[in-house]
N, C-alpha and C positions, 0 to 999 in steps of 0.2 A: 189639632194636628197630631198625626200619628210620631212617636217618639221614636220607634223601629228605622222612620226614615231618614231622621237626620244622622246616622253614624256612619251612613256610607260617603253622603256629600261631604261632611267633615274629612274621611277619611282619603275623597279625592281632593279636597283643594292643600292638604298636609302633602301628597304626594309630589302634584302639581309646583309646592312650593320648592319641594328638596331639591339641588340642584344637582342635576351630573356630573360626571367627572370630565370632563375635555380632554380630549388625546391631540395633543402639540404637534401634531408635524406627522410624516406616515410613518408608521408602526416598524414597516420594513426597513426603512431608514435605521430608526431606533435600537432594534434588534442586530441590523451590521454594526452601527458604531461601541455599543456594548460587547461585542465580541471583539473587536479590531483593539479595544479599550483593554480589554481583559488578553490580549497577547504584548500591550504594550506599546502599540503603536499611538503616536503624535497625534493632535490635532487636524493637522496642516496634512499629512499622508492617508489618513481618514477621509475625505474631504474632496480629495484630489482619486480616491476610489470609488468613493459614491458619485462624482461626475463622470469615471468611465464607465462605470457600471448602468447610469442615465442612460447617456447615449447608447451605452451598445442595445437599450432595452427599448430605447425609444429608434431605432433604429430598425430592429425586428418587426418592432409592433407597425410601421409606417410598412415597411413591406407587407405585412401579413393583411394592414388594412388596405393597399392597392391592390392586390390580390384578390380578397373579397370582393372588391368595388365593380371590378370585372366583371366578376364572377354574378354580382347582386346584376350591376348594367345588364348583361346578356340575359338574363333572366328574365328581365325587366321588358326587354326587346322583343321576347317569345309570348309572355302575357299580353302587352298592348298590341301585339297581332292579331291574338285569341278574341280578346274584348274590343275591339276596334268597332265592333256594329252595336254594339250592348250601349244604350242611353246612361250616363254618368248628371246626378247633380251636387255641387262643389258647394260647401257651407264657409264662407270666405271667416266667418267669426269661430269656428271649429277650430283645435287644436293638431295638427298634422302630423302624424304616425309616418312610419316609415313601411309605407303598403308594401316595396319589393322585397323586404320579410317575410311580411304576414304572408306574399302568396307562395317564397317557397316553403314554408312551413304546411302552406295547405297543400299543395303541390306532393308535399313527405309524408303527407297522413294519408292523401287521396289513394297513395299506393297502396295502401297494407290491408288485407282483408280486413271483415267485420273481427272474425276471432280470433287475430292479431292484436286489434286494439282490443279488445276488453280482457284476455291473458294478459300481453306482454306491459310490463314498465319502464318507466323513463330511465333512461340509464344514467346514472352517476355523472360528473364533471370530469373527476378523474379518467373515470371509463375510455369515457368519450374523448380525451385528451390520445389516451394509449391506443385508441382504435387508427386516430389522425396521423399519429406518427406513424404508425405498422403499416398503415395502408401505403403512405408518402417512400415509406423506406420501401415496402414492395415495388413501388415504382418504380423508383431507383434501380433497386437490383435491377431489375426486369431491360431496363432501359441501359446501363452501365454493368454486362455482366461478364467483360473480358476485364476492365480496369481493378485494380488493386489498390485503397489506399488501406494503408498504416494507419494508426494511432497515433495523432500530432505528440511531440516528445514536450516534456517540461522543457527543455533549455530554448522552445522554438516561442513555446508561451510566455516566458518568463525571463525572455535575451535580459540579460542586466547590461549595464552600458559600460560594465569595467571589459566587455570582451571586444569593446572597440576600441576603448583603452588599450588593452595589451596587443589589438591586432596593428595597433599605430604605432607601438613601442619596438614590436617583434619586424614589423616591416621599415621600423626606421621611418615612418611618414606624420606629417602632423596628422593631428587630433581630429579625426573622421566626426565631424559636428554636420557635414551639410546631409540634409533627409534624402536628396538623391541617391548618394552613395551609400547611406545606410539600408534605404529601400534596397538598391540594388543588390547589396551583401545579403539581407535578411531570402528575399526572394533566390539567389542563386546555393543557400545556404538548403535553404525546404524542398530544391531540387535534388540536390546532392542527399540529403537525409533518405527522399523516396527513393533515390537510387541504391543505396548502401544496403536500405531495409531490403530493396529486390533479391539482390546480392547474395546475402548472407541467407532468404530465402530458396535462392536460386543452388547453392553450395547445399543445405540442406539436404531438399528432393532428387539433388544429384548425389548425396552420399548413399540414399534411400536406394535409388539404383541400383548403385554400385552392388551393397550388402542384397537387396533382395535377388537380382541377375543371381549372384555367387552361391545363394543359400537356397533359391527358388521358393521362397516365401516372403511376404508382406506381413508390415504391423497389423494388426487391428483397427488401429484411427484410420489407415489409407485404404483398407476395405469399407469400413464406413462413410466416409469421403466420397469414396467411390461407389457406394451403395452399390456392392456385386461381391459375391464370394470366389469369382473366378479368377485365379493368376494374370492369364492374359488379358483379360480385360481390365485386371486394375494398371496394369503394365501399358497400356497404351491411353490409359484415362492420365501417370503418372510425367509419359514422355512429351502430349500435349496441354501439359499444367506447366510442365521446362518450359517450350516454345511459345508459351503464352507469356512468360516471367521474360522470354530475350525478345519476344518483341516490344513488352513494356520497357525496358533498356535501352532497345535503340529509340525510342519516341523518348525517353530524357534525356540521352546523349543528345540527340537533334535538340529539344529545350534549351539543353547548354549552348550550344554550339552558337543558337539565335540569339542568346544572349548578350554573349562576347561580344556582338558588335556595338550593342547599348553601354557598355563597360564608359562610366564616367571616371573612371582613376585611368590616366595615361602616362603618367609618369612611373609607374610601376608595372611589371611585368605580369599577367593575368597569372599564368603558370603558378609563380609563389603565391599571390594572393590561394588558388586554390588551393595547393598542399596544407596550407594552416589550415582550410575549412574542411579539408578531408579527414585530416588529423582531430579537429574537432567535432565530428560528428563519429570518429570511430572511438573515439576517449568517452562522449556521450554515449552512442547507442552498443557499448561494451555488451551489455547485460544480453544481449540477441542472437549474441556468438555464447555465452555462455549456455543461455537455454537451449541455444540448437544441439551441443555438446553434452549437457543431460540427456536428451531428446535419444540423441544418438548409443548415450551407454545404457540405454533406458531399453532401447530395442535389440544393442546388442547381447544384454543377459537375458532378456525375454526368448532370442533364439539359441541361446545356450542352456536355457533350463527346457527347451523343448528338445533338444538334444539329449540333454541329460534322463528326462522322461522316455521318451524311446529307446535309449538303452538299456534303461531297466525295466523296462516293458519285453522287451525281447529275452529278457533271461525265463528260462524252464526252471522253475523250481518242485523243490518235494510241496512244499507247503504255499497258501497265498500268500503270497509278502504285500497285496494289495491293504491288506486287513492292517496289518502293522502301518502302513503310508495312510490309511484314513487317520487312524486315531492319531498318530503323531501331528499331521495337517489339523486335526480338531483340538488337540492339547494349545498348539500354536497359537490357532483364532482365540481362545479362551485365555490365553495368556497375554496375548495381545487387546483383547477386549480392557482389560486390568490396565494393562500398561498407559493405555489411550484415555481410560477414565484419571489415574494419575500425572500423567502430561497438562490433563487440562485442568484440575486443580493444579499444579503449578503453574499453569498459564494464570488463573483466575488470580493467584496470588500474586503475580506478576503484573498484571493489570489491576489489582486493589477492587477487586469483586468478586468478594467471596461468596459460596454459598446460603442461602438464606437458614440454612441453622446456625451458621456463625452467627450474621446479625442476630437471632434469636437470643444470642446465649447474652448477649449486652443488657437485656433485662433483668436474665436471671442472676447472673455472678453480680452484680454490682449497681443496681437500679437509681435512679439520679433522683432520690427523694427528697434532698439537702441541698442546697443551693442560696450562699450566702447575699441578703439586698446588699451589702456593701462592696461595690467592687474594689477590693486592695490588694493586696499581696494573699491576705488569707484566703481569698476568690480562687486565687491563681491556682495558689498549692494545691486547693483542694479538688480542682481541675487537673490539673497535670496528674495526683496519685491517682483521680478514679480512672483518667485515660492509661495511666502506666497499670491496672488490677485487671482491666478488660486486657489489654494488650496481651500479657503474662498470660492469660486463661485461653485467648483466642491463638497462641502459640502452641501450648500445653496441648488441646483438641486437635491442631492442626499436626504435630509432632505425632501422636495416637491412630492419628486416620491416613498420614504417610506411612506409619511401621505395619499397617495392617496390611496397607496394598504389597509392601515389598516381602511382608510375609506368603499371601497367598502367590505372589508372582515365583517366590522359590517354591512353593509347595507343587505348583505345574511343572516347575524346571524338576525336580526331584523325579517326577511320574514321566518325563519325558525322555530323563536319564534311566530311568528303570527298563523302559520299551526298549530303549535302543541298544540296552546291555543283551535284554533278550533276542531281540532279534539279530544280533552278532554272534551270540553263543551258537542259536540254530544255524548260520551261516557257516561258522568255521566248522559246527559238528559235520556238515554237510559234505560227504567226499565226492560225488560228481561234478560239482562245481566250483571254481575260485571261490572261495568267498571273504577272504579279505579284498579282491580289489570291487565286488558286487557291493561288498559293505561301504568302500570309500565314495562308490558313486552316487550310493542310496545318500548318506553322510551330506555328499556336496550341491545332490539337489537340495535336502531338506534347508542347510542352510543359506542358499539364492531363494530360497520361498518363506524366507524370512527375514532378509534384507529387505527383497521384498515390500511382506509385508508393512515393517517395520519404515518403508520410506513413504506409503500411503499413510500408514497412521500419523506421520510427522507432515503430511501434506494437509490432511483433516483437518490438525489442529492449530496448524499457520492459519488457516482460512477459517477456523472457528475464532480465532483472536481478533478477527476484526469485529465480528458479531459480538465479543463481550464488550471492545469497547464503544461501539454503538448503543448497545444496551446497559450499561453505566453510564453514558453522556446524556441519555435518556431519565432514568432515574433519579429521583430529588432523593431517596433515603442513602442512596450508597454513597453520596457526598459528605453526609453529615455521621456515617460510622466509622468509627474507629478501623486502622489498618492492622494489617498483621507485621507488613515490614517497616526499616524503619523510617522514622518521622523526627521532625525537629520539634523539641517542647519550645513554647513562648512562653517568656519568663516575662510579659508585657502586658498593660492593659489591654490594647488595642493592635491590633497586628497592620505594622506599616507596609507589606511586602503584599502582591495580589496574586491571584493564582497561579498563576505560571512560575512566579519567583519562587514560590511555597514552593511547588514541583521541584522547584530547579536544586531547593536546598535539601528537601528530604532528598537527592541521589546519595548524598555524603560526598566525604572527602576522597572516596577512592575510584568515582566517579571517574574515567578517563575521554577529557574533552577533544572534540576534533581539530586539527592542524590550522591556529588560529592566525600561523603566521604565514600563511598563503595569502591571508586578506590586508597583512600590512602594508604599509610599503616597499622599496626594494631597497633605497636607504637603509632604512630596521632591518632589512632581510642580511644584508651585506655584514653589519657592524656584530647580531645576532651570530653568526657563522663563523666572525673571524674570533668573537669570545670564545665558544665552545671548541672553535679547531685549539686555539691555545689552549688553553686548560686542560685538551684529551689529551696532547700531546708531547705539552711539558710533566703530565703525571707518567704518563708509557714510559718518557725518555730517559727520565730521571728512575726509572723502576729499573729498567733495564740495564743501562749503565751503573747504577749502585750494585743492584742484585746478581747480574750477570755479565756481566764489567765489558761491555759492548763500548768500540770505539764512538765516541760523541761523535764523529765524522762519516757514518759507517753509510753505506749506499740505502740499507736496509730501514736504518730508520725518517730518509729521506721516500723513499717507496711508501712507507708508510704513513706519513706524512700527507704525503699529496694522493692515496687511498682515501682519506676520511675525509680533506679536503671535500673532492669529489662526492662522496657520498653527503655531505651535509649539502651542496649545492644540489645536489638529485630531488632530496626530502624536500627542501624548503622549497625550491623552487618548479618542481611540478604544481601543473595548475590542476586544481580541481573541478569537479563536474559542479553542474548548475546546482542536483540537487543539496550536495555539500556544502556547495558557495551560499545557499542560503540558510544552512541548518548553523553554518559556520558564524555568518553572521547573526542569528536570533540568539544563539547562546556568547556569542561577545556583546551583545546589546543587554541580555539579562545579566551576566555580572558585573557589567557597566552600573545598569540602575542598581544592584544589591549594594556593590561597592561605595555608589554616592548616598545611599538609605542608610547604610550602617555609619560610614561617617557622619553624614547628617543630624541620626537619633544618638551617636554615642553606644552602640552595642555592640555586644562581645559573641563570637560566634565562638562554642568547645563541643565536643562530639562527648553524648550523654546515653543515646541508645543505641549500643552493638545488640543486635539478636543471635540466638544459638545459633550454630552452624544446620542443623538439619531446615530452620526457614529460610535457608539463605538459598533459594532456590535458581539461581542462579547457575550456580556451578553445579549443581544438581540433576544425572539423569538418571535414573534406574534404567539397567539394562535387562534383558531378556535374553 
């Protein structure tokens, strides 16, 4: 028997015997409940998410497979046409495939030339996913290209039930528990939202009128919109974009209107029910009045620095003053280059991802060569000083790489100042022309092309900030390096507290939390208000009357009085939007658990790391 053979059967029946590992349950599962785990949530709310999460998926998929079924049926019905004279014989002990596949599959191939197939490849899953959507949405359009929907709002995904609460409170009605009534609120609620959005669209492209009629020019995005460089023609693409937005208007006022008759609350007047939901969808969609408002002073300095450029275009000079306008506009971009590069290190530090020369330097200053088997207190120490040696070094470099940026950022402001002295001396040497007021205009364009600038660069690196923290949440090393800002030492074996509470303690103590008592009750809110009115106002009174010997009876300190009154009922008692109401309650719910953890273990929280003032980037911007 040859000896060569037996080491491989050995080798497969060892393998054979090893057992695998078994994956408990679906993965996907696993993966939500560790995250939902690691923000803090319950059992029981875990649980009660992955069942709507089920259905809504086992929902899709029941559509998307009657859909296909049709679609397989019909196909099915085109083939057994075809083959209808063709001889079949049927192997009743054969195993039975699903032939209306197989023959659109052959049906997909029979199309494609010979050297189509032998060039092209199978495309991806993903691919093929992104093709099914693009093509579905092209149909849409195609099919829906007067309608307009918006972007469903968090407070319409996310209604929490305290706003049935307060709508039952504020209207004086009981407790809106029956699903009729709430259907019908929720439903007349996503009518009124697409109306508001119309609205506040519809005020927009009619201020856009207004300014363009008066200036006889258009932005740039409404020539692109309008794919056409011609006035008149964006102008009447402009006026049937209005009349398409008011006929969308009347088709949801008519919506409402049919509604009203369905209205299951009779003992209340429709009218007030709507004002609270007007009021709450204008308190919600706040943010679309503000953007329109950017929008609007966005376009009005764009046609004020085109103003400003044709006036100084029109001036005759001895010399080109264009020469001086390049380099200055070039010094700008170059200083602003600088500027954008240090914004986003400060962003980086901001979000705790640093560049990868930082992490580098954790090897070299201070490399973890020592690491005690006994974990005691001397473990700890000697953890906490090597993380306090990296910290101090990665501060030290950080401090070095900010004073270089703000050096070369003055050494442009320096060369920028030098041009514009020169080119003012030539101006006023200049006797044919003004040249102090040519120079104030020169002056006021450059700086609108620098605002500007300077409001693109701060747009770049808003939207670069989501990409860092994507790409940290990604990352296994940037979890496990040291920060630059600061952080809570554990004086602990074992750390009781999970990552979000971590989060929550490295903010420090000067953290400023959101308005926690909007989520109280109105009891607390009451009893809350009449503390602090007395306290403000027996200190005032008493100041005032000591100090400045005011009659304790005086009208003035009654006026005052019911002043703050008033204003603490404003604060506490304005409602907050959705996405507050829940940012509000996740950070009552983490000092909740920290509160019952520290009592629980017996632990002492005292603030250990202040960092210098130049990482505290925070308050931090270099200007230009």
């Amino acid at each position: 028997m040859n000896s060569n053979n037996i080491h491989p059967n050995h080798d497969q029946q060892v393998s054979t015997n090893v057992q695998r590992k078994k994956c408990h349950g679906n993965r996907r599962d696993q993966r939500f409940r560790k995250k939902c785990r690691a923000k803090g949530m319950k059992p029981k709310i875990i649980e009660k998410l992955l069942m709507k999460r089920k259905q809504a998926e086992n929902q899709n998929h029941n559509n998307t497979k009657y859909t296909n079924m049709q679609k397989i049926q019909s196909n099915k019905q085109t083939t057994d046409i075809n083959n209808s004279s063709k001889p079949t014989t049927i192997n009743p002990n054969k195993r039975k495939r699903d032939v209306s596949l197989q023959e659109l599959k052959l049906n997909s191939t029979l199309a494609q030339s010979t050297n189509q197939l032998s060039t092209s490849q199978p495309l991806s899953k993903k691919i093929k996913e992104k093709n099914k959507t693009t093509a579905n949405s092209s149909m849409q359009n195609d099919n829906n290209t007067n309608k307009r929907k918006y972007r469903r709002s968090m407070y319409l995904k996310r209604l929490l039930p305290r706003f049935f609460k307060r709508l039952s409170k504020i209207l004086k009605y009981p407790p809106l528990k029956d699903k009729v009534t709430r259907d019908f609120l929720c439903a007349r609620l996503e009518l009124m939202d697409q109306q508001y959005c119309l609205i506040v669209d519809q005020e927009l492209w009619q201020s856009y009128v207004n300014i363009g009629l008066e200036h006889h020019i258009w932005p740039n995005q409404l020539y692109n919109i309008a794919m056409t460089t011609d006035f008149e023609l964006c102008r009447q693409y402009i006026i049937k974009y209005i009349k398409d937005i008011e006929h969308e208007l009347d088709l949801y006022q008519m919506k409402l209107r049919e509604q009203t008759q369905l209205c299951p609350v009779t003992t209340l007047p429709l009218v007030q029910i709507d004002s609270h939901l007007k009021k709450l969808v204008q308190r919600e969609r706040h943010y679309l009045s503000v953007r329109n408002n950017d929008q609007l002073n966005k376009f009005k300095d764009d046609l004020h620095v085109q103003q400003l450029f044709e006036t100084i275009s029109q001036y005759q000079l001895t010399f080109d003053h264009n020469e001086y306008r390049n380099q200055l506009i070039e010094i700008r971009n170059k200083q602003g280059a600088i500027w954008e590069e240090l914004l986003i290190l400060h962003m980086r530090v901001l979000c705790n991802f640093l560049p990868p020369k930082f992490t580098e330097l954790e090897k070299f200053i201070a490399p973890n060569n020592y690491s005690p088997k006994i974990q005691n207190r001397i473990a700890i120490q000697v953890k906490n000083n090597h993380m306090k040696i990296i910290k101090e070094a990665k501060r030290i470099w950080l401090n070095i790489a900010l004073r270089a940026y703000e050096i070369t950022i003055q050494e442009y402001d320096h060369q920028y100042r030098s041009i514009c002295f020169e080119l003012k001396s030539r101006l006023l040497n200049d006797t044919t022309v003004n040249g102090g007021v040519i120079f104030n205009h020169f002056n006021e364009y450059m700086t609108s092309q620098k605002t500007k600038l300077k409001n693109d660069i701060r747009n770049n690196v808003a939207s670069y900030r989501y990409m860092l923290l994507q790409n940290r949440q990604r990352s296994v090393s940037s979890k496990n390096t040291i920060r630059v800002s600061p952080e809570p030492y554990l004086d602990l074996l074992t750390n009781p507290f999970n990552e979000n509470e971590w989060n929550h303690l490295s903010l420090g103590p000067s953290f400023i939390r959101l308005n926690e008592s909007a989520i109280r009750p109105v009891e607390q809110q009451e009893a809350e208000i009449k503390n602090e009115h007395k306290e403000i106002t027996e200190k005032v009174h008493s100041h005032l009357i000591q100090k400045h010997s005011i009659p304790f009876k005086a009208r003035i300190l009654t006026d005052y009085s019911n002043d703050v009154f008033d204003h603490f009922n404003q604060c506490y008692f304005t409602p907050l939007s959705c996405k507050e109401q829940i940012e509000v309650f996740e950070q009552a719910q983490k000092t909740a658990t920290i509160r019952q953890k520290i009592k629980k273990h017996d632990l002492i929280l005292r603030v250990t790391d202040t960092p210098p003032d130049k990482t505290r980037s925070n308050g931090i911007e270099p200007q230009f």
